[in-house]
N, C-alpha and C positions, 0 to 999 in steps of 0.2 A: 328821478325822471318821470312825467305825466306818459301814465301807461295807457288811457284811457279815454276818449274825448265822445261827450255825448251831450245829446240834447233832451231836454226836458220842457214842459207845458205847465202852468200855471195858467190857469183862465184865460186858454189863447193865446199867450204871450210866450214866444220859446227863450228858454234859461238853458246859453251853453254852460257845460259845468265838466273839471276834469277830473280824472281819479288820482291825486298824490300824497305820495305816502301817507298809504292804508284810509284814506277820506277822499270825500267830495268838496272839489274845492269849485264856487261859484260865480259866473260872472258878475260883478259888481254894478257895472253898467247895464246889462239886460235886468237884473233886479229891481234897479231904481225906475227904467222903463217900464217893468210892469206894474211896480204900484204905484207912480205918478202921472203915466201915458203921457209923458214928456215927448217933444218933438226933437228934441235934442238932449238924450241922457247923458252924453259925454258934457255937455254943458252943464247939465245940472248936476254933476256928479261932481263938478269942476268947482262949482260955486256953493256947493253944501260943504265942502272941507272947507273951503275958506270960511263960510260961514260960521260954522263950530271953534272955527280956530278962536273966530273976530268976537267970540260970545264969551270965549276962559273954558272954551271943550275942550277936546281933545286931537292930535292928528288922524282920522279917522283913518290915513293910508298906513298906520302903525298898524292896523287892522287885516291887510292886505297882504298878499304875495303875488310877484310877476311872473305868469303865468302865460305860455304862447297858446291862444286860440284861434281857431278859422273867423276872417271877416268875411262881408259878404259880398269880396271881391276872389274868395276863395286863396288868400293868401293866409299867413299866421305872422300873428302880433301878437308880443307881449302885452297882459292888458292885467287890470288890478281884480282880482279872485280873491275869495275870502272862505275860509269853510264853515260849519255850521255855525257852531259858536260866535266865531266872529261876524257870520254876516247879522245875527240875532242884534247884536252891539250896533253895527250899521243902520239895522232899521228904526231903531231907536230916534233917529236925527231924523227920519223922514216921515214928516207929518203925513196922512194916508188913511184913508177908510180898509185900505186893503191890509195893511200892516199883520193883522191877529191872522186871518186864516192864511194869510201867505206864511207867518210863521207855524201857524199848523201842518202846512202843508209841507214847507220846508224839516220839519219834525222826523215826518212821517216818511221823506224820500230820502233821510238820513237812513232810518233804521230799516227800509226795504232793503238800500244796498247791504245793511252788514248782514238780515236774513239770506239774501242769495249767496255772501260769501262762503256763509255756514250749509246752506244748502243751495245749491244751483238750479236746481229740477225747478225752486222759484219763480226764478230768472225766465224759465220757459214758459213756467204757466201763464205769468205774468204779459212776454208778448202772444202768447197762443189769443190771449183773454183782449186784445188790442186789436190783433188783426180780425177776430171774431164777432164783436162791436161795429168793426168799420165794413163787414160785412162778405169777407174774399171767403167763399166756397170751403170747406172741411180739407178737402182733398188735398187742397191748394198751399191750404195751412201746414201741414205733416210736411210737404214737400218741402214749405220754406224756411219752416224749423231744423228740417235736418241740412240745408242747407248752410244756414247759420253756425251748427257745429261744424259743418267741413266746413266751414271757411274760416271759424278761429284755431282751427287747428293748422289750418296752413298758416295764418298769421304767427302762430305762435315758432312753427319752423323758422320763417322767415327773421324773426328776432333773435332765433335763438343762433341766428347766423348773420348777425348785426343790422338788418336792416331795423333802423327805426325813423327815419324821417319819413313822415305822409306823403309826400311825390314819390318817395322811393316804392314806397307800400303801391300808389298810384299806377308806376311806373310798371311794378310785373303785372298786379293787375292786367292794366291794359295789353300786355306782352299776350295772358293769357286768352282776354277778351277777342284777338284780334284774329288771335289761330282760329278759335271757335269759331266766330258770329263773321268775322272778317269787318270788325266794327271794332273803333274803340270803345270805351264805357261811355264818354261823351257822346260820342258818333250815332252810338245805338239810343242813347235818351232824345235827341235829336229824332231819331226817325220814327219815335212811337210818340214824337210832340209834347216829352216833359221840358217844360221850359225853366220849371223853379230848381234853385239850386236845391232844393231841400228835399226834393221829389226822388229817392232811392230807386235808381234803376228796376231792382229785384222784386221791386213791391209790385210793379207792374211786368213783371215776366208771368208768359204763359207758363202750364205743365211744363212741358217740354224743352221749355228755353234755361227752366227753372233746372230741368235733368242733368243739361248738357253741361248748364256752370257748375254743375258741382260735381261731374264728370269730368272736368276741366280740371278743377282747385284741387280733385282727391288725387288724379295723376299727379299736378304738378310736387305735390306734398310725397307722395312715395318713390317719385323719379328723384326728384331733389335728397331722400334721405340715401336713398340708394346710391347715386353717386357722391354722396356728401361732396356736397357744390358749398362752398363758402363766399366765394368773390362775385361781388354784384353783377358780373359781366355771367358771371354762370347762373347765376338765379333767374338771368333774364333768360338764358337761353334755355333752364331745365322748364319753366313758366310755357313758353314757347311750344315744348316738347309735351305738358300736359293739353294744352289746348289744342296740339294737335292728335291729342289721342278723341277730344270728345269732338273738334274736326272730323274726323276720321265717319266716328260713328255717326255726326248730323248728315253727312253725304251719303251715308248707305242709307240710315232712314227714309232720305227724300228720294233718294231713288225707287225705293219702293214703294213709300206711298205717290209720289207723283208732287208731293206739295212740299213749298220750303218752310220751313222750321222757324226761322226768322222773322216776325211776325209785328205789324204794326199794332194789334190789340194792347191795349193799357186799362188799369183800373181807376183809369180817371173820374169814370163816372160813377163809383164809390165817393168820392170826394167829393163831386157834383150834390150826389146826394146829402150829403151829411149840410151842407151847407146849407140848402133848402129845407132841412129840419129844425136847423137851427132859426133860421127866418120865419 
């Protein structure tokens, strides 16, 4: 079962890639998009196995496993993934200036993953050292780190009580989003103007917004063991019962200071920046 679904960057170019059994396995078609800047990688991806085949190659889909990933109509399809090894075999067929350091690169984001598995504290420095670059506050940082553990630790409940399909995962989510913020996850990226799918709601949470979800996710996680809730109809409602505990406290907050919590600020203009550097 793919435990795992993440994105990765080559020279701009994003590489979905999943974690199965114990490796990273990689999108085949975002691959050949970034070292061909093909306008059509499914097509070219299409007419390079035929090609090998038409020359006395090899099937290069031998190379491959079907693999469900997010498109970017935000559904999942099966799509053709390869992991290190074999995607090394694949680029072989495709002529490319880029070929060498994207196998370097590809090397290298092998054996990151197997250091974090060996040690995880990695894992952290590694996005501490990302959001640090892109330029979000010290402060900001701690909070969103420690956010990230309470939230794979509720994930981790959550599986460990069968949910594993991503709308299910989606679906308390937003249970919990909704007691808090009175927003869904979508509702709220909407109202702070993230338009791209790829724009993580939490990257642009305030302080305080940052508090509440993980005042949310850590009830929903000790209400849910406490009742040991197993049926999805209960996860929805134990979900529910955490976001109404950080519910709870945004309401007294606001009433004391006078101002709501819920906050149109985003760190878009991080992103603004970086682009402008890069030009």
């Amino acid at each position: 079962m793919c435990k795992k679904i993440t994105l990765v960057v080559f020279q701009d170019k994003k590489i979905r890639r999943v974690w199965y059994k114990d490796e990273w396995y990689f999108s085949v078609v975002d691959v050949v998009e970034a070292l061909t800047d093909s306008t059509d990688a499914k097509d070219y991806w299409y007419r390079l196995k035929k090609r090998e085949l038409e020359s006395g190659g090899v099937e290069l889909s031998t190379f491959c496993r079907q693999l469900k990933l997010q498109s970017s109509d935000g559904k999942y399809y099966a799509s053709d993934c390869a992991n290190t090894k074999n995607m090394f075999r694949i680029i072989q067929s495709i002529p490319s200036k880029k070929a060498e350091p994207f196998k370097q690169w590809l090397a290298q984001v092998g054996y990151e993953r197997i250091q974090e598995i060996e040690n995880p504290e990695l894992a952290q420095n590694r996005v501490k050292e990302y959001y640090e670059l892109k330029g979000y506050p010290k402060d900001w940082i701690d909070k969103r780190l420690r956010g990230i553990v309470i939230r794979q630790d509720l994930t981790d409940e959550w599986k460990s009580r069968s949910v594993q399909e991503e709308k299910d995962f989606a679906i308390l989510t937003n249970e919990i989003s909704k007691a808090t913020f009175d927003k869904t996850t979508q509702e709220y990226k909407e109202f702070k103007g993230l338009k791209k799918k790829n724009q993580n709601l939490r990257d642009h949470m305030t302080d305080w917004e940052l508090i509440l979800t993980m005042v949310g996710e850590k009830a929903t996680t000790d209400i849910t063991v406490a009742k040991d809730a197993k049926e999805f109809s209960e996860l929805k409602h134990t979900a529910k019962e955490g976001g109404d505990v950080a519910k709870n406290t945004r309401i007294e907050l606001e009433r004391k200071t006078g101002k709501s919590v819920i906050s149109k600020n985003n760190y878009l203009h991080l992103e603004e920046g970086k682009k402008k550097k890069l030009n």
